[in-house]
C-alpha positions in Angstrom: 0.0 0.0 0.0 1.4 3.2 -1.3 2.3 5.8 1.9 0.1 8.7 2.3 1.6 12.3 1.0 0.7 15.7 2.4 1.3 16.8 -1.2 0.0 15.1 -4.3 2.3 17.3 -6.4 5.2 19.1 -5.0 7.8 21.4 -6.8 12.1 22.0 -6.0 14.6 23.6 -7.7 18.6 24.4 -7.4 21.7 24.2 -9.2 22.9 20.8 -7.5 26.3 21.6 -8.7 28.2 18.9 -6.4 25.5 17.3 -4.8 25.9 17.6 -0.8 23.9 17.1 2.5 22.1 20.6 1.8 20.6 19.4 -1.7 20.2 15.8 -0.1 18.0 17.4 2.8 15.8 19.5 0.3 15.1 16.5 -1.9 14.1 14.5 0.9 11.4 16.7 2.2 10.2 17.2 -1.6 10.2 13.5 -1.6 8.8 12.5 1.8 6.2 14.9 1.4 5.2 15.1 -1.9 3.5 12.0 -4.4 4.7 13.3 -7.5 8.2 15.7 -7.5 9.1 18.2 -10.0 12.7 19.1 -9.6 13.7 22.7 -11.5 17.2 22.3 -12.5 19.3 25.4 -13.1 20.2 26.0 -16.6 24.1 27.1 -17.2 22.8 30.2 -18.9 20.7 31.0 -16.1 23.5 30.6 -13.5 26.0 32.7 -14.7 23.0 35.5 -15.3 22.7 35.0 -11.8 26.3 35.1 -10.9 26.4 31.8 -9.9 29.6 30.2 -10.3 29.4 26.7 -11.6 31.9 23.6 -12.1 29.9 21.4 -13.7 27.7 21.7 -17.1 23.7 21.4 -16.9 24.2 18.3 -18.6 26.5 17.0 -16.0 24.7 18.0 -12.9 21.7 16.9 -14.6 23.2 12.7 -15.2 24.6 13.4 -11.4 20.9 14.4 -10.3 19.2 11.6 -11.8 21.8 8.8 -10.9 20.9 10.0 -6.7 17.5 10.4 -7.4 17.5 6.9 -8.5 19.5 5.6 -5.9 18.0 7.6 -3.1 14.3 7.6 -4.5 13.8 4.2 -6.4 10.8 3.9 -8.4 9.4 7.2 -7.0 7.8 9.2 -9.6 9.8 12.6 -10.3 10.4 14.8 -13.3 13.3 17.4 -13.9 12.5 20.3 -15.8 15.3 23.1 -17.1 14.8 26.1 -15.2 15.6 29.6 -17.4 14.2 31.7 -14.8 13.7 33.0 -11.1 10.4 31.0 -11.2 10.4 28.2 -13.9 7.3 26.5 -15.5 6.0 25.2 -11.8 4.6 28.8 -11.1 2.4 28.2 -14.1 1.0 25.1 -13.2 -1.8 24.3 -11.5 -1.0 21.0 -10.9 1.6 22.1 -8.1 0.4 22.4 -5.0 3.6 22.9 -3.0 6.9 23.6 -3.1 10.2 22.7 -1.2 12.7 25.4 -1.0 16.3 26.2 1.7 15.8 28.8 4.0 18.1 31.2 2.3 15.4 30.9 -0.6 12.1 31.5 1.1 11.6 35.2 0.6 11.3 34.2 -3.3 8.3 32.2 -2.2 6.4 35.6 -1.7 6.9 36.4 -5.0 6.2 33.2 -6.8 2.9 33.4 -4.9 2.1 37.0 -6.3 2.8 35.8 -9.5 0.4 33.2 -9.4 -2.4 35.0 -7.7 -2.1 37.1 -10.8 -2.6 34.5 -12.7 -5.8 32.9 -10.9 -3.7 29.7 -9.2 -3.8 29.3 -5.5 -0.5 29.9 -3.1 2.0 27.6 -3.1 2.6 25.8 0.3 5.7 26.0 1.4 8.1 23.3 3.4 11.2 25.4 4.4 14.2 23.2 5.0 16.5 25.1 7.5 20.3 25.3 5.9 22.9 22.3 6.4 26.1 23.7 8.6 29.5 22.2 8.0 31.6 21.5 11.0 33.0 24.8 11.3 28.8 26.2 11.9 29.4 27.8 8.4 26.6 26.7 5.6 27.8 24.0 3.1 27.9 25.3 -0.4 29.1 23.8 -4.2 31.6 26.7 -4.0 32.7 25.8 -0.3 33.3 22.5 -1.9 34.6 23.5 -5.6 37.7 25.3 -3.9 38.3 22.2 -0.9 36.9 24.0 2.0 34.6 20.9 2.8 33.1 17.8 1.7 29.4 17.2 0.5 28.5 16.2 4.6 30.4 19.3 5.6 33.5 18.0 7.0 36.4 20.5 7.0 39.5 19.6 4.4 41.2 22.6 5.1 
C-alpha cells in the first residue's frame, strides 16, 4: 500500500552543482512529502545571469541528479525540468500544490505566490528546509566544496 503524501504534487529547484547534505535534505522533504516531485534544474545560462559560479555543465549535474534520485528515490515518480528563470514552469502550473525550498530561498516564495495570484492559481505551500552547517557552523555550499573547503557532509579539508 502506497504511503500517504501531504502533497499530491510538489515542486524543487537548485543548481545541485556537487551534490551535498544541503541538496540531499531539500530532496528529501520534496520527496517525503510530496506524491509526485518536480525538480527545477538550473540552466548554465541562467546561473552565470545569476552570478552563480558553476563547475559542472547542466548536462553533468543533470546525469549526477538523476543517478541520486534513483539511488536515493527508487521507483518514486519525479520529473526534472530546465529552469531559465527565477520562477520556472511550476509557477504556471496548476497542478503544483507545494513547493520545497532552503531557508536562504524563502523570501522568493512571496513572489512566486504573487505571480500566481495574478494569474488565478492558489498559493503555493511551502516546506522550508532550515540550511545544512558544516563543521566549522558555516553553511555547506558547491563553491565551499569546488575550492576544498569541505566535503558534500560538511567535513572541513582545510
Amino acid at each position: 500500500m502506497p504511503p500517504d503524501f501531504k502533497y499530491k504534487r510538489i515542486a524543487t529547484g537548485g543548481t545541485f552543482d556537487h551534490i551535498h547534505r544541503g541538496h540531499k535534505e531539500l530532496l528529501k522533504r520534496a520527496f517525503d512529502t510530496g506524491e509526485s516531485i518536480f525538480i527545477g534544474l538550473t540552466s548554465d545560462e541562467f546561473a552565470a545571469k545569476e552570478g552563480k559560479k558553476i563547475e559542472e555543465n547542466f548536462e553533468t549535474r543533470k546525469r549526477n541528479l538523476e543517478e541520486y534520485l534513483k539511488s536515493a528515490y527508487p521507483g518514486r515518480n519525479y520529473e526534472i525540468s530546465k529552469l531559465v528563470d527565477r520562477f520556472g514552469p511550476a509557477i504556471y502550473s496548476e497542478k503544483i500544490d507545494a513547493i520545497a525550498v532552503s531557508a536562504e530561498t524563502f523570501p522568493a516564495v512571496e513572489a512566486a505566490n504573487k505571480k500566481r495570484r495574478e494569474l488565478g492559481l492558489h498559493d503555493l505551500k511551502v516546506e522550508v528546509v532550515p540550511m545544512k552547517m558544516a563543521d566549522d557552523g558555516s553553511k555547506i555550499s558547491s563553491t565551499r566544496i569546488r575550492v576544498g573547503e569541505v566535503d558534500p557532509d560538511g567535513k572541513i579539508l582545510k
